[in-house]
C-alpha positions in Angstrom: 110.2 65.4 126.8 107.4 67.5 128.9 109.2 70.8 130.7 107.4 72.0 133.7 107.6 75.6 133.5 106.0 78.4 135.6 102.8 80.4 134.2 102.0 83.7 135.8 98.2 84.6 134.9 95.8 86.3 135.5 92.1 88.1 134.7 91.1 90.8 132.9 87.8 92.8 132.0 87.5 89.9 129.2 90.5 87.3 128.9 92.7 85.3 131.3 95.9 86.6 130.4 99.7 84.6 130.9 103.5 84.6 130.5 106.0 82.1 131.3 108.1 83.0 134.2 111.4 81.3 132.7 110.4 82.8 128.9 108.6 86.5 130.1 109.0 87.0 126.4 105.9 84.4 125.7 102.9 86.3 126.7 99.4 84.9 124.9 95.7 84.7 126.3 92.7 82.9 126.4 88.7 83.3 127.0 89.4 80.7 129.4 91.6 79.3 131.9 92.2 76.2 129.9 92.5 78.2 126.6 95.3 80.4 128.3 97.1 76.9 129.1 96.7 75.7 125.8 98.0 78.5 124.1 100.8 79.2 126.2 102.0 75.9 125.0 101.9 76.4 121.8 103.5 80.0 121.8 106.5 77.9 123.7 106.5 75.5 121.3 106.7 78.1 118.5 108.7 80.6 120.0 111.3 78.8 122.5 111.5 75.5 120.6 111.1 76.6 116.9 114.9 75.7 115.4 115.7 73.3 118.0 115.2 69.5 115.8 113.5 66.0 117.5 115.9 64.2 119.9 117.5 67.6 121.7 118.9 67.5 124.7 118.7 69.4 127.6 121.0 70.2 130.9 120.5 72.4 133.7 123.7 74.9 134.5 124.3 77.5 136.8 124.3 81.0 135.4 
């Protein structure tokens, strides 16, 4: 299952720098634009989705 999820970025003196609006917790960087993309996925996959096993399921609530 792909999530679309929100990535706030942007550039410093020497990286592109990002963090997941839903997950501000997962903050990584990258030399490039694509890198930063690439590596925010993987920090959400590691961080958000570490415990959780093949063949989850998801629903949206109201909080």
């Amino acid at each position: 299952m792909n999530r679309r999820l929100t990535l706030v970025y942007w550039k410093s003196e020497k990286f592109w720098l990002g963090k997941l609006l839903e997950y501000p917790e997962i903050m990584t960087q990258g030399e490039t634009l694509e890198e930063l993309e690439e590596n925010v996925r993987d920090a959400y996959h590691l961080m958000a989705m570490e415990d959780v096993p093949e063949g989850y399921s998801t629903k949206e609530i109201a909080v």
